[in-house]
C-alpha positions in Angstrom: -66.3 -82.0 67.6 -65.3 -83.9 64.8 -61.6 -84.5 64.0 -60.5 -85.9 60.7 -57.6 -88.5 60.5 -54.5 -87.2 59.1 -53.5 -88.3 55.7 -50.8 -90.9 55.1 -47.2 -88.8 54.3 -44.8 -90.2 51.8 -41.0 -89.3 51.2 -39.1 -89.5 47.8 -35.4 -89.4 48.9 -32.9 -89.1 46.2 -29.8 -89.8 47.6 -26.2 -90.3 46.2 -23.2 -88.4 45.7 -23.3 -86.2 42.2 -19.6 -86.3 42.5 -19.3 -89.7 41.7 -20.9 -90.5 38.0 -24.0 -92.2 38.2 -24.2 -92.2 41.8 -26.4 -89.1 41.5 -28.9 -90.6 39.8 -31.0 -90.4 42.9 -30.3 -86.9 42.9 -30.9 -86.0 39.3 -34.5 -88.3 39.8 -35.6 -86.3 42.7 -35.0 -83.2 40.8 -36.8 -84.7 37.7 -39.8 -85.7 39.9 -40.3 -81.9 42.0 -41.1 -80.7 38.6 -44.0 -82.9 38.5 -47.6 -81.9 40.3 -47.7 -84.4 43.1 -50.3 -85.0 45.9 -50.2 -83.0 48.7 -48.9 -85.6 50.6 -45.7 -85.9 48.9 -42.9 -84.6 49.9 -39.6 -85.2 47.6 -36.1 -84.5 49.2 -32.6 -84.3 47.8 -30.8 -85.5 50.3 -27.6 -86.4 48.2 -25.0 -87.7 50.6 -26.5 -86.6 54.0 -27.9 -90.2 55.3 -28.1 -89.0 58.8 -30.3 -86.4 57.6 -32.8 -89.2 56.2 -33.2 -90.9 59.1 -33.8 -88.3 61.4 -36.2 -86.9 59.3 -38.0 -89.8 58.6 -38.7 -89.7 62.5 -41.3 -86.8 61.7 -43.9 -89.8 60.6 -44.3 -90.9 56.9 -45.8 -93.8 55.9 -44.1 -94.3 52.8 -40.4 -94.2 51.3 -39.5 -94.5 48.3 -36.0 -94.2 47.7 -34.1 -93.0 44.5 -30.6 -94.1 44.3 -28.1 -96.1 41.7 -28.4 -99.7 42.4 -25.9 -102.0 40.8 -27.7 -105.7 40.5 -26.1 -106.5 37.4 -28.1 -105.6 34.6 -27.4 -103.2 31.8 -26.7 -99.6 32.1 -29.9 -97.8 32.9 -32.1 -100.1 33.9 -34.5 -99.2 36.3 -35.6 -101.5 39.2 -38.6 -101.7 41.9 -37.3 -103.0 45.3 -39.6 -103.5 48.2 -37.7 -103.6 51.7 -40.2 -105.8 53.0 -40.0 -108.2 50.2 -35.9 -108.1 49.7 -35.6 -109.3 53.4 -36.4 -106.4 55.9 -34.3 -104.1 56.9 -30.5 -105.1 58.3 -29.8 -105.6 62.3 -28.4 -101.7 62.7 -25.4 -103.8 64.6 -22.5 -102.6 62.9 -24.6 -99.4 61.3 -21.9 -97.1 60.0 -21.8 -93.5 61.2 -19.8 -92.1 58.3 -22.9 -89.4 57.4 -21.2 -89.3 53.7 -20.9 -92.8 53.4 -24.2 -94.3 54.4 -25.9 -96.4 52.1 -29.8 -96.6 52.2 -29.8 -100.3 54.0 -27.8 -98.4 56.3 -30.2 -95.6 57.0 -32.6 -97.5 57.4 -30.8 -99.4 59.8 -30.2 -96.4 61.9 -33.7 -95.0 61.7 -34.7 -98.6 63.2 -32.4 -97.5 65.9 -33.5 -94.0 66.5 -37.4 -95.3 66.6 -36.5 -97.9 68.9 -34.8 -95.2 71.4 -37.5 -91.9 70.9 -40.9 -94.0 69.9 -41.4 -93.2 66.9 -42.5 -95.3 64.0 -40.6 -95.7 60.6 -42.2 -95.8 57.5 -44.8 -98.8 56.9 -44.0 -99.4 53.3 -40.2 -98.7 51.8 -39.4 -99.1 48.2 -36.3 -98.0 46.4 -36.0 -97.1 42.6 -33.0 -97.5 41.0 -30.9 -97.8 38.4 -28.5 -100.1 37.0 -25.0 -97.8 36.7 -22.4 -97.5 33.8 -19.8 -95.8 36.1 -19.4 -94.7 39.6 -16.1 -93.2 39.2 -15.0 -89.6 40.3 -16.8 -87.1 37.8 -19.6 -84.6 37.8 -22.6 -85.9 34.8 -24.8 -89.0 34.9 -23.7 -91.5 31.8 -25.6 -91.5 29.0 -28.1 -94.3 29.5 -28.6 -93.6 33.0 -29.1 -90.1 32.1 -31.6 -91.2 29.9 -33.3 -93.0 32.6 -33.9 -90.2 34.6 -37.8 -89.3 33.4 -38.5 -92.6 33.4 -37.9 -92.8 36.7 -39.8 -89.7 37.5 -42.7 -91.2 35.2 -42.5 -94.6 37.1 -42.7 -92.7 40.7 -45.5 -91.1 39.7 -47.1 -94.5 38.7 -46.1 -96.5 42.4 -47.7 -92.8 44.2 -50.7 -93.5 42.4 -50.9 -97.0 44.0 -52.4 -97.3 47.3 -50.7 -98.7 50.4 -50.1 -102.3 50.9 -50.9 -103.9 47.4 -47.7 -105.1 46.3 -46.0 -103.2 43.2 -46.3 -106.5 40.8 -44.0 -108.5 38.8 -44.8 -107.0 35.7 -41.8 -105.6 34.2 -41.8 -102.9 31.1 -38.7 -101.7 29.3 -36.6 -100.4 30.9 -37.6 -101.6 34.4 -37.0 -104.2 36.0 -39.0 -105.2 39.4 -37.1 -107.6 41.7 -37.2 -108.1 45.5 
């Protein structure tokens, strides 16, 4: 009998709350991105605000992450970045993980998905990377900004690009307008 090995699963999460500006740019990207063909393999999720939700499902074995959510690092509206967990520290000590299933930010989740793995067996995701994008506002109010809004296919485009990369080579230090890769 021959038995074939299953195929590595990867998870685009777009998470954020489309309540709050460009906060749902995760959101708004995931949407972007399932109306692209993508591998069988790939799975993408809008998971919006529901961060328990992640990390529970993210105990039903992937391999990959990638994350979509609006990441303020201090650049200018709308640009995108490339963050590798593994190479922005790891993930945090899930002491002092809060439960607030609205308020959960993706250190956070990841955090408690460290937690549930440790207590059921199961394995988290071997490779996590989060795109996102440098906000205009969060503030209360439905519609992304403009630049960030613009961003959106980009960020689509660029998923596509880190999909098409196999597992475990790094995602480079080569930026291109509007991205920018830091760890």
């Amino acid at each position: 009998m021959t038995t074939t090995a299953a195929r590595p699963r990867t998870l685009v999460a777009g998470v954020g709350n489309i309540f709050l500006g460009d906060d749902g740019f995760g959101v708004e990207a995931a949407r972007a991105l399932a109306g692209r063909p993508l591998p069988e393999d790939v799975e993408v999720a809008d998971i919006g605000i529901r961060g328990v939700h992640l990390a529970y499902r993210l105990l039903d074995g992937y391999d990959t992450l990638v994350v979509l959510d609006a990441t303020a690092r201090g650049g200018e509206p709308g640009t995108l970045y490339v963050i590798d967990a593994a190479e922005s520290g790891g993930r945090p000590s899930p002491d002092g993980v809060p439960l607030d299933g609205h308020r959960m930010s993706p250190d956070a989740v990841l955090a408690l998905l460290d937690t549930l793995c440790a207590g059921t067996g199961a394995v988290p995701p071997r490779r996590t990377l989060v795109v996102g994008c440098e906000p205009a506002t969060v503030e209360e109010g439905i519609g992304l900004s403009p630049r960030v809004a613009a961003a959106v296919p980009e960020a689509a485009r660029l998923v596509v690009g880190l999909l098409g990369e196999p597992v475990g080579e790094p995602v480079g230090d080569t930026p291109f307008p509007p991205l920018r890769r830091t760890p």
